[in-house]
N, C-alpha and C positions, 0 to 999 in steps of 0.2 A: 893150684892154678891161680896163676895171679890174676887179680882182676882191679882195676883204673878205679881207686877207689871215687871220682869222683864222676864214674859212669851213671851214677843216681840221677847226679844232677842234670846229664841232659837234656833236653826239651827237642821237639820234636821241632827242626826245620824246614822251611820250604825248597823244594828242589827248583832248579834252575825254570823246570817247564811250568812248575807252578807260579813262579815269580812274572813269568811271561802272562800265565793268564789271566795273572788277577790286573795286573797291569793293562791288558788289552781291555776288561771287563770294567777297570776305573775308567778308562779314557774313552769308553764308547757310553759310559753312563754321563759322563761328563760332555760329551758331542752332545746327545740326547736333551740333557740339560738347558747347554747353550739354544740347542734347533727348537726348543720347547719357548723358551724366554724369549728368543727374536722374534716367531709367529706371535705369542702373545704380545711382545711391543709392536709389532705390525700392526697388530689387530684392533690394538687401544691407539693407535696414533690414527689408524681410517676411521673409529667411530668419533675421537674429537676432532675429525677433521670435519667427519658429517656434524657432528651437532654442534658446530660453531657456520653451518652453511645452514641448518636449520634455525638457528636463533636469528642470523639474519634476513635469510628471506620468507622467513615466517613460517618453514615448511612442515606438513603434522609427519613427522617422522618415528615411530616407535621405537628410539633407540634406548637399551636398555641403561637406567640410570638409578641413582640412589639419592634419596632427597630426604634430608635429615629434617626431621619434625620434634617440636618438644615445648613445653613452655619456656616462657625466656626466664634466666638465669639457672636453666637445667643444666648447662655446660655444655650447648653443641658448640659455639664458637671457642673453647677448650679443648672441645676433640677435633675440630678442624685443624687450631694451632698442632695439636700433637700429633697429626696425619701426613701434615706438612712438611713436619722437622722444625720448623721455626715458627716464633710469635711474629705476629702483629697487627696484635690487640685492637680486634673487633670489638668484642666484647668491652674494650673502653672507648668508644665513639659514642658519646651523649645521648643521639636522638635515637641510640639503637638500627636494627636495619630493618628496613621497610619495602625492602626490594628483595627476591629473592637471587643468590649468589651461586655461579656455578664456577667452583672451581675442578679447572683442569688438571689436576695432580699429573706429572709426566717424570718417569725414573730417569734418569740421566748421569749416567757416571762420569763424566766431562767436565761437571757444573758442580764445582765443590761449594761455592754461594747459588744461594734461589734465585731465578732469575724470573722474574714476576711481570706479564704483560696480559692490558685491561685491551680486551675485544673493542673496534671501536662502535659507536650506537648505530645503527642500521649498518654494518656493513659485517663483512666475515674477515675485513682484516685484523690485525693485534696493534697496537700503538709500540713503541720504544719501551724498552726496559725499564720499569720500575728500581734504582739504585736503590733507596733506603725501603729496608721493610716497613720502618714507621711509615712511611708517606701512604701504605696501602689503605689503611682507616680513613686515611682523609680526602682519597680520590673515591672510597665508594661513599665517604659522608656527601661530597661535592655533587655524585654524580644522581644521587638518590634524591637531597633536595633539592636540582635542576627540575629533572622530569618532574618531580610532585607539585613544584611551583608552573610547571608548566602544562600539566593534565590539572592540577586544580583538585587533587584528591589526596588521603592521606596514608594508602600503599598505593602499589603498583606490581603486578605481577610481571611486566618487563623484567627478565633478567640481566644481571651486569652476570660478564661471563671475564675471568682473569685462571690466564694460565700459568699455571707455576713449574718452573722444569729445575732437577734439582734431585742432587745424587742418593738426599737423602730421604726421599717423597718416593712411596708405592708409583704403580700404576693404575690411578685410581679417579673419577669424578664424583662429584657429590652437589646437590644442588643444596647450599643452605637458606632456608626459607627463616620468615619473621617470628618469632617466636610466640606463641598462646599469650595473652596478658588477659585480666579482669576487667581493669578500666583504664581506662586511655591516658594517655601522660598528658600533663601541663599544655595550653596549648591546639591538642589534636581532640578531633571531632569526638563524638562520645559514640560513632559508630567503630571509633576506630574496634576495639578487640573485633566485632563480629564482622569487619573486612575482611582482616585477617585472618580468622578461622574458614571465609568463606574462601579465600585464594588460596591458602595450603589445603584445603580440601580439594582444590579443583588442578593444583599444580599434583596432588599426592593419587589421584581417579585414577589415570589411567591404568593400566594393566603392565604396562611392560616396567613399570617404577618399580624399587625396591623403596621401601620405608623404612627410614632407620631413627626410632624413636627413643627419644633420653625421657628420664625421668631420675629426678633425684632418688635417694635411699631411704631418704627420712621420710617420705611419702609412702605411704600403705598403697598394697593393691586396693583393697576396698574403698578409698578413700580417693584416688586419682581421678582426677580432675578431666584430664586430658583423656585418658582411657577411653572410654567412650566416644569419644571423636573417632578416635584409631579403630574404632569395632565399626564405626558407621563407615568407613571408608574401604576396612577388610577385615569382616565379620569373622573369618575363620584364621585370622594373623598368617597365611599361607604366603605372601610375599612381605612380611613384618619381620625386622630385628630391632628386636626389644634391648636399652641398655638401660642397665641403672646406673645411672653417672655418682661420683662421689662417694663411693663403697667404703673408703675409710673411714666414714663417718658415723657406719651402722655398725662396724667389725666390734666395737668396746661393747657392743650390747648382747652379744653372743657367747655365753660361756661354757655349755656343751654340745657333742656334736649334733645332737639331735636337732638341736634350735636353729643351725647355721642348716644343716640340709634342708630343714622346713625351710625356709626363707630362700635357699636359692632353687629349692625344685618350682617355689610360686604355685605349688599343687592348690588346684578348685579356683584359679582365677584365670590362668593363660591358657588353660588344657595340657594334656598331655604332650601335644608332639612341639611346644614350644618353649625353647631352653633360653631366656636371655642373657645378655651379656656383663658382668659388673667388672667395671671398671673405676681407676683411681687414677688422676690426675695431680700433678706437682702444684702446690698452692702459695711457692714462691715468685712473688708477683714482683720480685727485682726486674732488673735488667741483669741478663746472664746472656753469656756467647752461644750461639747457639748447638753448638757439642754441648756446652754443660745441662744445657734444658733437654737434649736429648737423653743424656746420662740419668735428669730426674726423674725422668720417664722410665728407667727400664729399673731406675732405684725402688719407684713408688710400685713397681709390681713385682720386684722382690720381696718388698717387707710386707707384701699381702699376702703374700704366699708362704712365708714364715710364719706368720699370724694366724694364719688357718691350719698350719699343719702345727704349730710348736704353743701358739694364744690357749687355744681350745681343745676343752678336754676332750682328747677321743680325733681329733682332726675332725678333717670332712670327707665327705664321698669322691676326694680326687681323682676316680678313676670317670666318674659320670659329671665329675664339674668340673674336673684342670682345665678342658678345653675352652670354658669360658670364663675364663675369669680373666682379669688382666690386659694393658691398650693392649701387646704384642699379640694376643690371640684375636683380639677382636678387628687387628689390622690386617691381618695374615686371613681372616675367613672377609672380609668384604673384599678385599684384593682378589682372591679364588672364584669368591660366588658371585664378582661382577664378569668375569675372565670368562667365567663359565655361563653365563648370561648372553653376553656376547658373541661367545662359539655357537650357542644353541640359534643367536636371534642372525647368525650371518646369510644362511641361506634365505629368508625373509626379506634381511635387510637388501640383501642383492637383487632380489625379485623386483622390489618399492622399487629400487633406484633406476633398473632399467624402466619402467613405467614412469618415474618422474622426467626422464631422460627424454625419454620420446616426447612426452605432453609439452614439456620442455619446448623441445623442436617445434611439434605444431604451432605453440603459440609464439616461436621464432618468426614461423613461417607465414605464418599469419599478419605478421607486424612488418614483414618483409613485403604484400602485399597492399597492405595499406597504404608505406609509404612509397611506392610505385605506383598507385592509384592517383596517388595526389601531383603526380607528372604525367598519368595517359587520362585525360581532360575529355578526351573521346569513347574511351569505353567505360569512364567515370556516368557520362551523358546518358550512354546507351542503359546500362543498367539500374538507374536509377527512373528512366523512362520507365525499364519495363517493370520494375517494380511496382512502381506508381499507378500502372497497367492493371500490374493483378490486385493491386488492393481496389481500383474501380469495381475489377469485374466480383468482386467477391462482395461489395457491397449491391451491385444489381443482386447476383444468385439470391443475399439475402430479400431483398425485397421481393422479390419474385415467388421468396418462400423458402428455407431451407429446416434443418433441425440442426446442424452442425453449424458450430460448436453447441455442445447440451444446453438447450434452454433452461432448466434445471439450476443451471448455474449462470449462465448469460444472461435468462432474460427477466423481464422488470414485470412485477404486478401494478395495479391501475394507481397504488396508495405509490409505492416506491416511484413510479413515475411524477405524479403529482409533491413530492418530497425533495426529490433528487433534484427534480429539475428548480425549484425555487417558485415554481408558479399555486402549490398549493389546489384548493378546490376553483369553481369556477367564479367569477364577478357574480354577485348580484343573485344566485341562489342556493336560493337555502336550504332545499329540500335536498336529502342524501341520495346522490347518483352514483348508482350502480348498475354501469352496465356490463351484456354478459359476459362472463370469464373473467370477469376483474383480480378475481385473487388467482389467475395460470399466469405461469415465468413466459410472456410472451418479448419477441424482438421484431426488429427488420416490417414488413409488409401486415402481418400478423398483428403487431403493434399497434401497426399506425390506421388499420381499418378501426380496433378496437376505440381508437382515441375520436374518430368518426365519427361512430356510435355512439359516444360519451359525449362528443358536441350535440349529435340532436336531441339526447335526451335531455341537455341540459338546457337548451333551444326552448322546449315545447315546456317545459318547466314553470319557465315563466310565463307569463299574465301580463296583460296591459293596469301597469299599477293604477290606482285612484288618484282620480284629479280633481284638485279643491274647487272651488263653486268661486274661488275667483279666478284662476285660469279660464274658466270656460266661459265667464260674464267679459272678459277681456275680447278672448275669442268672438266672443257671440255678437257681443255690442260693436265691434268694431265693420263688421260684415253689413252688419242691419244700419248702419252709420254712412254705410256705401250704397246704400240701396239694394243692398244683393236679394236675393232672394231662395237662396240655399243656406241660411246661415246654420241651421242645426247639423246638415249635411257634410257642411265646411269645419265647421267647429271641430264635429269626429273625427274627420280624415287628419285635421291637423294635429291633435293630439295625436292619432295612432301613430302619424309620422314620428313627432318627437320622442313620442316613450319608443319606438323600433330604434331610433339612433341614436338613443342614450343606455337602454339596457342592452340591445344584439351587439352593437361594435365593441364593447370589453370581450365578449363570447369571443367572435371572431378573430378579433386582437390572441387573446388565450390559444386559442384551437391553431393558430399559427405557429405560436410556442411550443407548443406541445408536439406539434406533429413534427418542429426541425429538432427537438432535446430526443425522441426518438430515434429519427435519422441521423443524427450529430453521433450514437451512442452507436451507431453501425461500427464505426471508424475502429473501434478496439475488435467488436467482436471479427472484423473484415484482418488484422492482422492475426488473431489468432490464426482462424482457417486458414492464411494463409500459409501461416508456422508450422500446422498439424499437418496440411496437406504436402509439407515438402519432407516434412518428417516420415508421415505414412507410406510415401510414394518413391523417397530417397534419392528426390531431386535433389540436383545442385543450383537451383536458382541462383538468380543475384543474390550473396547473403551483403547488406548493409546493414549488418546488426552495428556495429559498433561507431557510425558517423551519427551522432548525436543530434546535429546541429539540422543534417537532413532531415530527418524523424520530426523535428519540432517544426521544419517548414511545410512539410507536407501534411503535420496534423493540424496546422496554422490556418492552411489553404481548405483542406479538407471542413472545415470550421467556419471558413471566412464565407465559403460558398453555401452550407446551410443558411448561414444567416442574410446573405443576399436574397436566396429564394424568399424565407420569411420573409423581408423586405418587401419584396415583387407578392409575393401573395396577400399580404395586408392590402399592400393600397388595391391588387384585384379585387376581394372580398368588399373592402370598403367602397370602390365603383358601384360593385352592385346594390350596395346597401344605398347608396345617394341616389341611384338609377332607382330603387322599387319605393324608396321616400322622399321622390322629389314630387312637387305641387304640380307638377304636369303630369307624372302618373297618373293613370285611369286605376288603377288595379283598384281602390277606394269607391270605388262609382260604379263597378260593375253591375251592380242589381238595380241600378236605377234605369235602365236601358231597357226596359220591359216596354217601354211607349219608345213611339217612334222618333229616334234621331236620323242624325243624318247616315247615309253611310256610309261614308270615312267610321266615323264613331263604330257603328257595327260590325266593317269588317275589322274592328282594331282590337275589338273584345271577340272578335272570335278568334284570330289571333292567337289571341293573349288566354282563353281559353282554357287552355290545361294547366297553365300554373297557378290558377286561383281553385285550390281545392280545401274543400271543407274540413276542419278538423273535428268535427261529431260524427260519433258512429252512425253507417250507415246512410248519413246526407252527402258525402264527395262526390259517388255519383250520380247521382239525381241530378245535385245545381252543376257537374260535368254537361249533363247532358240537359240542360234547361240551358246552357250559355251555349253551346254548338247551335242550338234550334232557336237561338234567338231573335236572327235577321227576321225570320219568317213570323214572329208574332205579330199577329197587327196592332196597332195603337188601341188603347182602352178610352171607352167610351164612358164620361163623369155625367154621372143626372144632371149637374147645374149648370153644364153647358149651355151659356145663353146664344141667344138664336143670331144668326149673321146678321140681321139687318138692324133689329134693335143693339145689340151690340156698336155697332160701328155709327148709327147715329147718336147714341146718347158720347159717346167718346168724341163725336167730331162739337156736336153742342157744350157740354160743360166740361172739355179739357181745360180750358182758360181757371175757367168762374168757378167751379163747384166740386174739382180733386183735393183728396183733404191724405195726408200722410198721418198711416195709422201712430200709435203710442208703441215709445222705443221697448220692444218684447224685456222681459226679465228671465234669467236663468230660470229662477222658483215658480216661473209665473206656469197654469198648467197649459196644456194645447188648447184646449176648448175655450175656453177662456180668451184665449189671443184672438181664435176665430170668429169670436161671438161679437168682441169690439171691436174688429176689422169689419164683421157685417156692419155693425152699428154706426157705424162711421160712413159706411159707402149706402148708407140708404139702402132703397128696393134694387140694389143690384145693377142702376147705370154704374155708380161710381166703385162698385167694384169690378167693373172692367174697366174702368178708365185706369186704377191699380195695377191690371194688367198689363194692363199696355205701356204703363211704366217701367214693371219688372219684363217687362218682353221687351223692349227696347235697350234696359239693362246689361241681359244676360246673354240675349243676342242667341239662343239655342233654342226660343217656341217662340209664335205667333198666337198663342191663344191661353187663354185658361186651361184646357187641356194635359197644356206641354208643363204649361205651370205648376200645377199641381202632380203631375208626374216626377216632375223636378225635388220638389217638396214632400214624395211620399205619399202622396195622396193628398196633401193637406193647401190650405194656404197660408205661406209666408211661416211662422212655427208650430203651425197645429199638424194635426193625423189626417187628413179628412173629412170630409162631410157626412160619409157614410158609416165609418166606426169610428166616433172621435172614442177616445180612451182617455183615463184621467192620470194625471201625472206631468211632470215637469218637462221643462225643456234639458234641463240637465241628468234627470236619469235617461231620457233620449240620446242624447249625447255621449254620454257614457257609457250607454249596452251599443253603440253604433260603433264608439272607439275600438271596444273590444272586438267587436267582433273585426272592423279594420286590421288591427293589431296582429292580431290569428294568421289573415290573408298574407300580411305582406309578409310575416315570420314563415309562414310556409313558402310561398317562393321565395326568399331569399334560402331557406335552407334545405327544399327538393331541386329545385332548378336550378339554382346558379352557385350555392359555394362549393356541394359533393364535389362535383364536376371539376370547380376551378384549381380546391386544391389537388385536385389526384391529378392534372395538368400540369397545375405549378410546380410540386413537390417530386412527385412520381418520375415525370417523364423526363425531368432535366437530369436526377439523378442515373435516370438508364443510360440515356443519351447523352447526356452533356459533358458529366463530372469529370471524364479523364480528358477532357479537351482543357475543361479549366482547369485542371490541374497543371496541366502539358503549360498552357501560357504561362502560369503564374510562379512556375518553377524555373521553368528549360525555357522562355524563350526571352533569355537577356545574355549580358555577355558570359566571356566565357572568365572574366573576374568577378562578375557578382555572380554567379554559380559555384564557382570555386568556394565564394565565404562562407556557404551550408556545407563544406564538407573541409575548409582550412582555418579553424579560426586564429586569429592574431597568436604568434608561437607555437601556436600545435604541431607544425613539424619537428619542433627542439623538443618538445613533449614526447613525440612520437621516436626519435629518433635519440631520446635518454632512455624511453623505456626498450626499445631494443636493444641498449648497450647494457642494460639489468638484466634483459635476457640472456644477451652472448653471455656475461658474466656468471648468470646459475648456470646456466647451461653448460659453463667451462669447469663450474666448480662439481657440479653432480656430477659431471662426465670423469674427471678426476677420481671423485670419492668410488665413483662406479669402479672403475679401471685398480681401484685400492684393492675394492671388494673382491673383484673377479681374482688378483694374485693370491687375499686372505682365503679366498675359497678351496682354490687348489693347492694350499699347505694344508690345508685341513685333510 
């Protein structure tokens, strides 16, 4: 049987239908391939479209990125050149970079040179095409000392963003940051390293970042510098790739396999589930084309892979470290694991951008109001009335009494009042006033009784100070010089006057202060309420949140008006004060009315009655009720009343011949003593009624010795009396009379007439008044000075740029939105 002898040799061929499937099975793997790489270029061309919309208008967008960290001269701007495809030599630009750098890595089969364009500074456009790759060192040197020289510091977390498109560039971003340094270059502040570490830690936080950290070879784990940094940012390296840059540098130091697995497992330093990358870069720092710098690239990670399987005895563990060693492995897993970063963050990211989309809109919409506002001049009027309205009425509710907004937190204790306002404690006393509730958060109504309170106590405080022995011999001598014959009486009242108008008018002055820094301090808590209450209730009042210019005339006005009432309340409080210490006031004289005047004089102290109340306990109503019952006393009858007829004839005989004027009194001099040589002087008592009839002719208010000595106290001219002279001077006379003066008029001035004038002054204008004067001092001029609180000089161009920043995001998120929604549904 013959048989072909070269039927051995056969081999088994594919039949016709096989040749079909495998062919159907390549070209559907091959569709698959393509439909896989277009979604992912889709995908990476909507997130750099998004985060060149976020670097420009500021927006916090979590788009998934990679931000290469290391100290400088670890080689990141080495593995950016090698990421690229081409140099240009960052890494030799002198002052280094101080800005961090996002480049936009973009695959482009089209683009057989790089074609390299720098985002420009606030905006999401790109500029013209960078020709030369050298030129790129020196527009980010350019652009880095611009800003620096112009913020005035020595980094800058601004990024410069440059896209690079280019056949032979992943699909990749990478944000290159400033590199770790010790100490600061020639020149730069000596905070500079701890800027630096503090802006790539705050560029490296967030959570959706990948980190991708160099570290040289010659560098020990234990021993790294930087490590540490990278533990405080991501304690467990979960979103960390770890490279050792410059691997060929450690390879000569490894001579069995054991030594090389020890070193790249990195066991008891990085943990278990983190494997870094070592990589090796070409160190021919010519000028080469840029195909041959690619070629050095995939050379330098051939001969390291020879090195480790062919150098060292034993090889390495290549089935558990091939996949990371070498740039091509290390560009091929950040290309995948950003890819895949981005599929995971799409649904998120579409979520954000419909929500930025909208907000977007509102504050379109909002802007699109405003500047419509500033052409309806009429319903600009209307609303700003009614605003104006409710912040009135929300200042009445407060004083009327509210607890809203939390006093807790609004209201002012008695010290923070006294602080705040710049007025301190009170004029002229010294003793610590505390009245009650001084340390509760009080406002509004609440406040301003307490500040009341704090005036009378601060009132009754003082004393009628001590007055020197020549004030009152000035006083005194000047009366007795006139002939008067009240001079102890006169003397008092005039002191008490002056010390009332030189210590009470600081008080009152104060207490005016104080009660409009209270009511002045409504005006905030009055827009709060008014804020919470539209918020709570979910009105749409007038919002004028945003006319600026309004706001500062209504709190101008609201301002202007406290301090007019002050005004108006001073000079009332001070009327009164000049009314209860003027030399025609009686209030000083009252107890001398006990003998008979006239009665005008009596019905004018009945009267006048109720506001002269005693301040000792226990006497206010007695001498209340001694001055109502006073018309009805009758005149007191004095033992030395000389008789009418001797009387009148010894005065009509020795008027001429035999009236002798006593010796001019002395302060020191005692009462008795004056008495004694006034007797002595008028003999058996003709010539002291001829005395008489002098000081009655004088004073014009008695006919007799009687009245006279009523006049005097009992006494004549500056003694006590006849009947209880007492020893002591005319000046401590004068002195316990002052005071107790003193007492009278501080009490009516401060029961009767200031309570009263300011809760009038203060109180009632602000219930009643405020929103009228508001109403004039705003709304009622034309309708161009109204306009300048809400137009100022170009603020339409203002207003009408920033809307065109809006269409503009608004057109771009709307864009990147509309990207998302296509990437969504290939997914």
């Amino acid at each position: 049987m013959a048989t072909n002898p070269n039927s051995f040799m056969a081999t088994p061929t594919k039949t016709p239908s096989d040749k079909s499937a495998s062919a159907s099975a390549s070209s559907m793997s091959r569709k698959q391939s393509q439909s896989q790489a277009q979604h992912n270029s889709a995908r990476f061309e909507a997130y750099n479209r998004l985060q060149a919309a976020a670097v420009a208008f500021g927006e916090k967008v979590p788009i998934p990125e990679i931000v290469a960290l290391g100290g400088q001269s670890d080689g990141k701007s080495s593995l950016l050149e090698a990421l690229l495809g081409f140099r240009f030599n960052v890494r030799e630009v002198e002052m280094g970079t101080r800005r961090p750098l996002i480049l936009q890595m973009v695959h482009d089969p089209s683009a057989p040179d790089p074609r390299c364009r720098f985002q420009e500074e606030d905006s999401d456009e790109y500029g013209s095409p960078v020709v030369l790759a050298s030129a790129i060192a020196d527009i980010i040197k350019s652009r880095t000392e611009a800003l620096l020289k112009k913020t005035k510091t020595a980094v800058s977390s601004k990024p410069i963003v440059m896209r690079a498109e280019y056949a032979h560039c992943p699909n990749l971003t990478i944000i290159d940051t400033p590199g770790f340094v010790l100490k600061a270059k020639k020149g730069e502040p000596e905070t500079t390293p701890e800027e630096i570490l503090d802006m790539v830690k705050s560029l490296a936080s967030p959570p959706h970042r990948i980190l991708l950290f160099l570290q040289q070879s010659s560098v020990e784990w234990c021993s790294s510098l930087w490590l540490d940094s990278i533990r405080e940012i991501d304690p467990t390296f979960r979103r960390t790739i770890i490279v050792v840059s410059k691997f060929d540098n450690r390879l000569k130091e490894f001579s069995d396999r054991w030594e090389v697995d020890r070193y790249l497992s990195a066991s008891g330093y990085l943990g278990d589930n983190t494997h870094p990358f070592f990589v090796a870069l070409p160190k021919d720092k010519s000028t080469i084309s840029n195909d041959e710098f690619r070629r050095q690239i995939s050379q330098v990670d051939l001969e390291v892979l020879r090195h480790l399987r062919d150098g060292i005895k034993g090889g390495f563990d290549e089935e558990k470290f091939r996949p990371h060693i070498g740039f091509g492995c290390l560009r091929d897993y950040l290309e995948s694991e950003l890819h895949k970063r981005y599929k995971d963050a799409a649904p998120a990211t579409l979520a954000l951008l419909e929500q930025r989309c909208s907000e977007v809109t509102t504050e379109l919409g909002k802007m699109e109001s405003k500047i419509q506002a500033t052409s309806d001049i009429a319903h600009l009027r209307r609303s700003a009335m009614l605003y104006a309205a409710s912040i009135s009425n929300h200042v009445g509710a407060l004083i009327d009494g509210a607890a809203d907004p939390a006093p807790e937190q609004w209201g002012k204790t008695t010290m923070e009042e006294q602080s705040q306002s710049g007025l301190g404690g009170w004029p002229g006393v010294t003793a610590a006033i505390k009245p009650p509730n001084a340390t509760l958060r009080l406002y509004g109504g609440a406040a301003f009784e307490r500040v009341m309170h704090e005036f009378r106590c601060a009132a009754y405080s003082i004393e009628c100070p001590p007055v020197s022995r020549e004030k009152v011999a000035n006083i005194l001598l000047a009366h007795a010089g006139r002939g008067g014959g009240r001079g102890v009486t006169e003397a008092a009242a005039e002191i008490a006057r002056a010390a009332a108008r030189s210590w009470l008018a600081p008080l009152l002055d104060t207490a005016c202060d104080r009660l409009a820094f209270v009511l002045g301090n409504l005006y905030d808590l009055a827009l709060e309420r008014n804020h919470s209450r539209d918020s709570e209730y979910g009105r749409k009042s007038e919002k004028m949140d945003g006319y600026v210019g309004f706001h500062a005339a209504l709190r101008h006005a609201y301002n202007r008006f406290m301090k007019d009432l002050a005004k108006q309340c001073k000079q009332l409080v001070r009327h009164h004060l000049d009314s209860v210490t003027s030399p025609y006031s009686q209030v000083c004289y009252e107890n001398e009315f006990q003998g008979g005047f006239d009665s005008s004089a009596t019905s004018f102290y009945k009267s006048a009655g109720p506001f002269c109340v005693e301040l000792t306990d226990g006497g206010s109503a007695a001498h209340d009720e001694i001055m109502r019952d006073q018309e009805n006393i009758p005149p007191q009858k004095n033992g030395q009343q000389t008789t009418p007829g001797k009387g009148t004839e010894a005065r009509e005989a020795l008027r001429d011949s035999q009236m002798t004027v006593p010796e001019t009194p002395s302060p020191d001099q005692p009462c008795d003593a004056i008495l004694a040589g006034a007797k002595k002087d008028f003999g058996n008592g003709i010539d002291f009624g001829g005395v008489r009839k002098r000081i009655s002719r004088l004073t014009g208010n008695s006919r007799n010795a009687d009245h006279m000595r009523v006049q005097n106290g009992g006494g004549l001219l500056f003694g006590t009396g006849d009947g209880g002279l007492r020893s002591g001077s005319a000046y401590s006379e004068i002195c316990s009379t002052a005071a107790h003066h003193f007492a009278r008029i501080r009490e009516v001035l401060v029961e009767r007439s200031v309570a009263s004038t300011l809760n009038s002054g203060f109180l009632t204008p602000c219930r009643d008044r405020l929103v009228l004067a508001l109403g004039l001092d705003l709304f009622a001029v034309n309708d161009e000075r109204f306009m300048d609180m809400f137009v100022a000089p170009g603020a339409i161009d203002v207003l009408q740029n920033e809307r065109q920043s809006l269409q503009k995001r608004q057109k771009i998120l709307q864009s990147c939105l509309n990207e998302f929604k296509s990437v969504a549904r290939a997914l």
